[in-house]
C-alpha positions in Angstrom: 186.9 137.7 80.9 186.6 135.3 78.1 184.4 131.9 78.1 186.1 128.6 77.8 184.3 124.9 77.2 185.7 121.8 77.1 184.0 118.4 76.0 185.0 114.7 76.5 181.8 112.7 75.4 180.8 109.4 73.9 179.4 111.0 70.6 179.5 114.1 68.6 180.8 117.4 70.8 179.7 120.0 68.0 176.0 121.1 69.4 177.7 120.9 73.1 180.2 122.9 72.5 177.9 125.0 70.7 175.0 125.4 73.1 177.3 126.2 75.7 179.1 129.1 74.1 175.5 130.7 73.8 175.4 130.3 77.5 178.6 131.7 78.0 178.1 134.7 75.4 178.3 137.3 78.3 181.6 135.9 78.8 182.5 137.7 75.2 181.3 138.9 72.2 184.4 139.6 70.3 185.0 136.2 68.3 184.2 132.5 68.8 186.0 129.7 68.2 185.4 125.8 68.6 188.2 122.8 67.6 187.1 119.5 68.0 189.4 116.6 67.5 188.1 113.3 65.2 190.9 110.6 65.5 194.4 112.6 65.6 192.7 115.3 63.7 191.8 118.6 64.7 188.7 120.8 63.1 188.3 124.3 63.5 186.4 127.0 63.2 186.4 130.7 64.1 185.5 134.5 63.3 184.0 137.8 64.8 181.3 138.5 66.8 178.6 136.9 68.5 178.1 132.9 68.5 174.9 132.8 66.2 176.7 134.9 63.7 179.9 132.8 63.3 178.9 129.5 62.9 176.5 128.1 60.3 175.0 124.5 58.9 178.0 124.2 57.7 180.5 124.9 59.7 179.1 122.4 62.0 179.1 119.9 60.0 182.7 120.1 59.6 183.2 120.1 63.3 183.7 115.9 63.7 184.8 114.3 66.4 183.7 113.4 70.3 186.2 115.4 71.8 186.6 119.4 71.8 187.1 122.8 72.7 185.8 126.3 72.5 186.2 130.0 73.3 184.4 132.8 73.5 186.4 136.3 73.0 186.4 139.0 74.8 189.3 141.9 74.0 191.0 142.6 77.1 193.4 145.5 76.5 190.4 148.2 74.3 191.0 146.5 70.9 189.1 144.9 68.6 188.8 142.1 65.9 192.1 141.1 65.5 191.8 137.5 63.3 195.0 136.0 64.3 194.0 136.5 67.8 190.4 135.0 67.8 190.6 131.0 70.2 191.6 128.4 70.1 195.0 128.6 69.4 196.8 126.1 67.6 200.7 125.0 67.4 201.8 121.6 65.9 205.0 121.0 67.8 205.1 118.7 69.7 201.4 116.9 69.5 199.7 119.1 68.0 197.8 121.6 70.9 194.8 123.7 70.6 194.3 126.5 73.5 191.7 128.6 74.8 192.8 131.1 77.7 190.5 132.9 80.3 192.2 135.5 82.3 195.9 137.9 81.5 199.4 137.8 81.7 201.4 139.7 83.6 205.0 138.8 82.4 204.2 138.2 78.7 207.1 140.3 77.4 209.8 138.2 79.9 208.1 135.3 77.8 208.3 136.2 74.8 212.1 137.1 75.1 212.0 133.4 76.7 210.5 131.7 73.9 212.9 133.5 71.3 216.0 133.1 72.6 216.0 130.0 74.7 213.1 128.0 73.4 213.3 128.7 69.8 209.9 129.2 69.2 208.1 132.1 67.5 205.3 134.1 68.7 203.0 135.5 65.8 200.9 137.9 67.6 200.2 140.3 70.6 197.7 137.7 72.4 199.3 136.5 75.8 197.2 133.4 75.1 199.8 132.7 72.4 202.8 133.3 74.4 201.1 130.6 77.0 200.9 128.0 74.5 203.8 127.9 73.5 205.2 127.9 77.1 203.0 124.5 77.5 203.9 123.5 74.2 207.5 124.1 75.3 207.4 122.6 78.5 205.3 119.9 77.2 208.3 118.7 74.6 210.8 118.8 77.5 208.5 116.4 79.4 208.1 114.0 77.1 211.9 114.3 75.8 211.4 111.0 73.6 209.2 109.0 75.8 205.4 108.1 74.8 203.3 110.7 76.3 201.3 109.8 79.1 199.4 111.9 82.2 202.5 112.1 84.2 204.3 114.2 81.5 201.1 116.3 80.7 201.3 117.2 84.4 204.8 118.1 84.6 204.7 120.3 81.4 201.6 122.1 83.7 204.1 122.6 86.3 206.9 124.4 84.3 203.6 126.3 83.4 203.1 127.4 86.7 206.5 128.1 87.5 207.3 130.4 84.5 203.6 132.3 84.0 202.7 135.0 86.1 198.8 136.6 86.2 195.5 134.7 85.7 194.6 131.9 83.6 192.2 129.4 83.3 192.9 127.0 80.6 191.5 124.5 78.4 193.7 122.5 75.9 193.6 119.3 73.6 195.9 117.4 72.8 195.4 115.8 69.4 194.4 112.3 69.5 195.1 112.0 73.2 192.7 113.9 75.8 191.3 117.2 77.2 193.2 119.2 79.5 192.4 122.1 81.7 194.1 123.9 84.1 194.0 126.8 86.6 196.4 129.1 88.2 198.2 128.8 91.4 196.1 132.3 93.1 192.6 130.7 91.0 191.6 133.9 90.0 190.0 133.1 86.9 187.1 130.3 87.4 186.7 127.1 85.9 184.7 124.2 87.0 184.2 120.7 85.7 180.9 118.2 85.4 179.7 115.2 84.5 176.9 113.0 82.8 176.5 109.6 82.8 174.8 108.0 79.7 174.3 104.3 78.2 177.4 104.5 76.8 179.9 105.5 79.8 180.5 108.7 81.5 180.7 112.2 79.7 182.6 115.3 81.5 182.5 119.0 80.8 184.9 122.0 81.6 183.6 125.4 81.4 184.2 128.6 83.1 180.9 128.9 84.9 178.6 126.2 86.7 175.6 127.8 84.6 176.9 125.6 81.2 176.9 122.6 83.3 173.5 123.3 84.3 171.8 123.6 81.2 173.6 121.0 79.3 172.6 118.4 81.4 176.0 117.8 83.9 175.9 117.3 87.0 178.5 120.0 88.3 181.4 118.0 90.1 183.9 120.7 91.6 185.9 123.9 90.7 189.2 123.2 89.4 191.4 124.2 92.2 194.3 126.8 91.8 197.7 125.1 90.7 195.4 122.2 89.8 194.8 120.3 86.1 192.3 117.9 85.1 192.8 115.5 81.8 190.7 113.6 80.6 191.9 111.0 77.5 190.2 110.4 74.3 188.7 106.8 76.1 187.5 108.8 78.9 189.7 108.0 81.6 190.0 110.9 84.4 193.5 112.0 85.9 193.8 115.4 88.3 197.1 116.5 90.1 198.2 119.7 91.8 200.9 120.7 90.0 202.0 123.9 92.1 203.8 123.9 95.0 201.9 126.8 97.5 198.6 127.3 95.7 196.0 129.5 97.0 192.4 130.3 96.7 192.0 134.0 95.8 189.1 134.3 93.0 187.8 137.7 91.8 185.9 139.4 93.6 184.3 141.3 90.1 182.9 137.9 89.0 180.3 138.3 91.9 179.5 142.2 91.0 179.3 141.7 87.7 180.7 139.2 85.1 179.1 136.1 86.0 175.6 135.5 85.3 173.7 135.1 88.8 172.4 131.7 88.2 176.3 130.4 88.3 178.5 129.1 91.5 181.8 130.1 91.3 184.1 128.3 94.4 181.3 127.2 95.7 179.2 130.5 96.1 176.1 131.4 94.3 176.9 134.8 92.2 172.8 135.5 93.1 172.9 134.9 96.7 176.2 137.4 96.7 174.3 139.8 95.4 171.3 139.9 97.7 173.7 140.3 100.5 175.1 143.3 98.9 171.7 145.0 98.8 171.5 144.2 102.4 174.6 145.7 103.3 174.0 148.8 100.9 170.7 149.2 102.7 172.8 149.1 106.0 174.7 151.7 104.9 171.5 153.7 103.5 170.0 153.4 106.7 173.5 154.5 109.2 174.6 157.5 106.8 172.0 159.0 104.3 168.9 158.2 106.4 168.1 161.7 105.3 167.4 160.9 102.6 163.9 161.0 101.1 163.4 158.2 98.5 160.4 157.2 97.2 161.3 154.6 94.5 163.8 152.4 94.4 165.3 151.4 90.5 167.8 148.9 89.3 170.1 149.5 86.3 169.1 146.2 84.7 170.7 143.8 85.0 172.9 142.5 87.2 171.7 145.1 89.8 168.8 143.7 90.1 168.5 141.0 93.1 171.2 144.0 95.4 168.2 146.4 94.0 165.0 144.4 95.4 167.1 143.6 98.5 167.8 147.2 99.2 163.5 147.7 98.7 162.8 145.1 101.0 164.6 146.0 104.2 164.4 149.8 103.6 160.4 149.2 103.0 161.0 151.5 100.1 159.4 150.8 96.2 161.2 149.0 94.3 160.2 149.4 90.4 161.2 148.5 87.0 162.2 152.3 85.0 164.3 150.9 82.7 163.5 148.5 79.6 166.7 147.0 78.0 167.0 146.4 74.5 168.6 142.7 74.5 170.4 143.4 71.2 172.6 146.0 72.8 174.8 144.7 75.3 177.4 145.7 77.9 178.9 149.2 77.5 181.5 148.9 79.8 183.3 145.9 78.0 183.3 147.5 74.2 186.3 148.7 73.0 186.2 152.9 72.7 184.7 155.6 74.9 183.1 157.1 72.2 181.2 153.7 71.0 180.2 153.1 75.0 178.7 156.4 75.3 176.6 156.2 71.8 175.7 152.8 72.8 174.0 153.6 76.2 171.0 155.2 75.1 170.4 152.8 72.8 171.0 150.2 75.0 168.3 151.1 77.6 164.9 153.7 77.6 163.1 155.0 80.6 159.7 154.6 81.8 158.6 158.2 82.4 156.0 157.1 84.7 158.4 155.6 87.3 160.5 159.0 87.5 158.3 161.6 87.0 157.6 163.7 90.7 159.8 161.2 92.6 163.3 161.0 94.2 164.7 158.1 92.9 167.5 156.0 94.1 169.1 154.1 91.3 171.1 150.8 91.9 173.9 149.9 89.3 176.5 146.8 90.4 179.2 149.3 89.8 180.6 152.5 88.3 183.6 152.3 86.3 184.8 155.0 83.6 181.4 156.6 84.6 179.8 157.0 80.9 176.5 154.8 81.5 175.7 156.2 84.7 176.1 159.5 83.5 173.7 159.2 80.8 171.5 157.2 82.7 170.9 160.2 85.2 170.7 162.1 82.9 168.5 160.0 81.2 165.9 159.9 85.2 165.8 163.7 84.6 164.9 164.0 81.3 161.9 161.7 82.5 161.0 164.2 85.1 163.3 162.7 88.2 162.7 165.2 91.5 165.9 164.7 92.6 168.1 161.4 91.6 170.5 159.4 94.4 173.2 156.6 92.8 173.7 153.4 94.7 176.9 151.2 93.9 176.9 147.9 95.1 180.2 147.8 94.6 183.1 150.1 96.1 184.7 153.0 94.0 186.9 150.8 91.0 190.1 152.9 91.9 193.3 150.7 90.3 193.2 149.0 87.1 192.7 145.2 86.9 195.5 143.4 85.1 194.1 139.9 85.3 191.8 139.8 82.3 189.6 142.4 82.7 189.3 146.0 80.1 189.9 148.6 82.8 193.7 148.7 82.3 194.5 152.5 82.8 193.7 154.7 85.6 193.0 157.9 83.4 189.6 156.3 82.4 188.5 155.1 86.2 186.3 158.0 87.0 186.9 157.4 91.1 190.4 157.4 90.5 192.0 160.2 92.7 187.9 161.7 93.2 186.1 161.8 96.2 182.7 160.4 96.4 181.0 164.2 96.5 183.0 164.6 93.1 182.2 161.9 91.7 178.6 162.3 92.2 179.1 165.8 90.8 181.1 164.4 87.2 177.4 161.5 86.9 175.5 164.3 87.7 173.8 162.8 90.7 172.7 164.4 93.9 173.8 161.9 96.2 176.1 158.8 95.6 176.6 155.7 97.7 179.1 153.6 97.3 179.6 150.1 99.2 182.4 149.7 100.9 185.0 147.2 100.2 184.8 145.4 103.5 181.0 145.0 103.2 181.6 143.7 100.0 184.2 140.9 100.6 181.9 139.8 103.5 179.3 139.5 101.7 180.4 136.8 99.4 182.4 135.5 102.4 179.6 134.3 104.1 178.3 132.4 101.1 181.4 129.7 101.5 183.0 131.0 104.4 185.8 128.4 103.4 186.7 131.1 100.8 189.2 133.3 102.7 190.8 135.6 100.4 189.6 137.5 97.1 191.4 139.2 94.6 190.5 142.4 95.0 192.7 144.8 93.2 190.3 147.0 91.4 189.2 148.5 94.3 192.1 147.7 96.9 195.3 148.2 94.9 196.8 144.6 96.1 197.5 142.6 93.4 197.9 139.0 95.1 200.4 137.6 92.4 202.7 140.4 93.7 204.5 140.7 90.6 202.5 144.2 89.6 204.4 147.5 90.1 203.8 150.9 89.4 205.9 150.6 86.5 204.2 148.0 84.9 201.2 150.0 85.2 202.7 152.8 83.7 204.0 150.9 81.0 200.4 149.1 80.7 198.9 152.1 80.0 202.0 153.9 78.0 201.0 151.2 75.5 197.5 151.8 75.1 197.9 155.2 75.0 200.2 154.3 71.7 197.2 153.1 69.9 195.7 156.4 69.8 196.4 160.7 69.2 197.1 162.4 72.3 193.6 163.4 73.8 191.7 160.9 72.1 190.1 158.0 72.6 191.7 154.1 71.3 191.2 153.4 67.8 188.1 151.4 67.3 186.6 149.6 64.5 183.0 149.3 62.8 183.2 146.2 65.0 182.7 147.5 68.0 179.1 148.6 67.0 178.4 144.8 66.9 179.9 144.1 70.5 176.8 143.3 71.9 174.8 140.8 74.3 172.6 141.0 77.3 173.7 139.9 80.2 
């Protein structure tokens, strides 16, 4: 779940690429990273944590050119800081090609075998992203095979991407001297989109993974990047696309409308907010048809990406709907920090309860989903404690069941709280005397109808079916074998004093 930017523009890309890695920042709070390219030579700079924190005066100043890249970090397999890992990515052979890599992997350890043996080139860390850089860089080299580069071989080095990479990714690249690249997988799970501003000197474009940094850079947002599909644009600012797999198909993640995007972004042409109303709606459909019995008084969002299915479910059950928790903006999302232990500490210090709003009442709280089951266990516990009557827990998203191998930290099933638990159980483990979860249907229906063009999701976190169809039950054993590595038997990953700084509103 990382952010990626890319700039082509007629001046300096440093405060762009800058500006929009702060809009991004939900995207990952790991490390940053931004390379920009002055002539045929790149500039780079990266560390840990938030943007803000990793780049100075300085560093800024170093960061010449009109043309650039940048990436905002997000761990997605528990760890933490890891420097050799932190994007972009840089190899030298054949060009000279920096990376930045939204998404996962699912045949990294086929690659890497690939790479060694047949390729001859080395991998120097654990980071997929690595591995798919040097597949490009690979492929790129056999394209070319002696002849001046041009948009035709970028193109076909994409293909022989495609065709040996399995999983999600949405990439951006440079090519030193020569142009911007990005590309998307042939399933488009991941999202990028691209933009454009026209200024007195010519036109400007922008990649980034959300419509948002379009927005409020000043780019007008021209399209998603379809799956299978790349975009390059050259250092004079000439624009070249071609579908470079042979079936693509549409299938973006359904998670990015629950809960990773910010609302105010369009992802495949839907609006994340609107997507989220109409999961209120249903939810309150299902409120009133099953648990009309129900007495609630007051209805309370987790804040706060619960908020617009929250007020939705208020308004057509003509229930309350009030504000009982304040967020600290310092502390950010739980769910995505590396460590059970550092999730659960961070949760009270994260959000604080109104008394007022709880105290006498029967509350219905709304989060956008439940997964390993820590916040919304302290955060009923936390109604009580504020004199809660009786507290229900609405979802507004179905039970997360399977892990999600495309770029997302829920990777083993052992920490997925509705995995192999009924909804009655679950409700029992948050401490809650009545859960409602959406249902899955409900749910892909209701972004559906935003862009009914949008046929199919990837919806394996709460389905099981993993649309690249490469993910078996031993891979997910040996997924999780592998974490499980990294830590004692019965306790939680290793974590780092890092993790305490993992932090960011949505």
């Amino acid at each position: 779940m990382c952010g990626i930017v890319g700039v082509v523009a007629k001046g300096p890309v440093n405060q762009l690429l800058y500006d929009a890695l702060l809009v991004l920042q939900h995207r990952g709070q790991d490390a940053a990273g931004i390379v920009t390219c002055e002539g045929a030579s790149f500039h780079m700079h990266k560390g840990p944590g938030f943007v803000r924190d990793v780049f100075r005066t300085r560093n800024m100043r170093a960061l010449l050119g009109h043309m650039g890249i940048a990436h905002a970090r997000y761990p997605t397999a528990g760890s933490a800081w890891a420097a050799a890992e932190a994007q972009p990515l840089y190899v030298n052979s054949p060009f000279g090609i920096v990376l930045g890599h939204n998404g996962n992997l699912t045949n990294t350890e086929q690659l890497k075998s690939e790479l060694f043996r047949e390729d001859l080139r080395h991998v120097n860390t654990n980071s997929d992203s690595e591995v798919l850089l040097n597949v490009f860089a690979h492929e790129l080299q056999g394209a070319v095979n002696g002849r001046q580069l041009d948009p035709a071989a970028v193109f076909q080095a994409v293909a022989g991407v495609h065709r040996r990479c399995r999983g999600a990714y949405a990439v951006v690249a440079m090519i030193a001297g020569f142009g911007l690249l990005a590309f998307r997988d042939p399933y488009g799970i991941r999202p990028i989109v691209y933009g454009k501003a026209e200024t007195d000197k010519g036109t400007e474009y922008l990649v980034a993974s959300e419509s948002v940094a379009l927005d409020t850079l000043g780019f007008e947002l021209v399209r998603d990047v379809e799956p299978g599909e790349a975009i390059l644009i050259d250092a004079d600012g000439n624009f070249y696309h071609q579908q470079c797999a042979p079936n693509p198909s549409l299938n973006p993640c359904i998670f990015e409308y629950v809960y990773l995007a910010r609302p105010d972004s369009q992802i495949d042409g839907i609006s994340v907010y609107q997507t989220r109303l109409n999961m209120g709606e249903s939810l309150a459909e299902k409120v009133e048809r099953e648990y009309r019995h129900l007495d609630i008084d007051v209805v309370i969002p987790i804040p706060d990406s619960s908020r617009p299915a929250a007020m939705q479910m208020a308004n057509r059950l003509g229930l309350g709907y009030r504000e009982g928790f304040i967020k600290n903006r310092y502390i950010g999302r739980t769910f995505i920090m590396p460590g059970q232990a550092v999730r659960r500490k961070s949760v009270r210090q994260k959000l604080n309860a109104i008394g007022q709003e709880f105290k006498g009442k029967n509350v219905l709280l709304v989060d956008d989903s439940i997964v390993r089951g820590t916040t919304s266990r302290e955060i009923v516990q936390m109604a009580r404690e504020s004199g809660a009557r009786r507290v229900f827990f609405a979802s507004a998203a179905p039970p997360v069941r399977y892990p999600n191998v495309y770029g997302i930290d829920m990777p083993t099933r052992e920490e997925l709280i509705a995995t192999n638990r009924t909804a009655d159980e679950i409700a029992h483990e948050i401490c809650a005397d009545q859960l409602i979860y959406q249902d899955i249907e409900a749910l892909v229906d209701d972004v559906r109808r935003v862009n009914p063009r949008v046929t199919s999701f990837e919806t394996s976190c709460f389905s099981g079916r993993y649309v690249t169809g490469d993910v078996t039950d031993d891979y997910l054993a040996d997924v999780e074998a592998q974490r499980q590595r990294g830590s004692a038997p019965g306790e939680e990953p290793a974590t780092t004093q890092l993790d305490l700084n993992l932090v960011m509103s949505d």
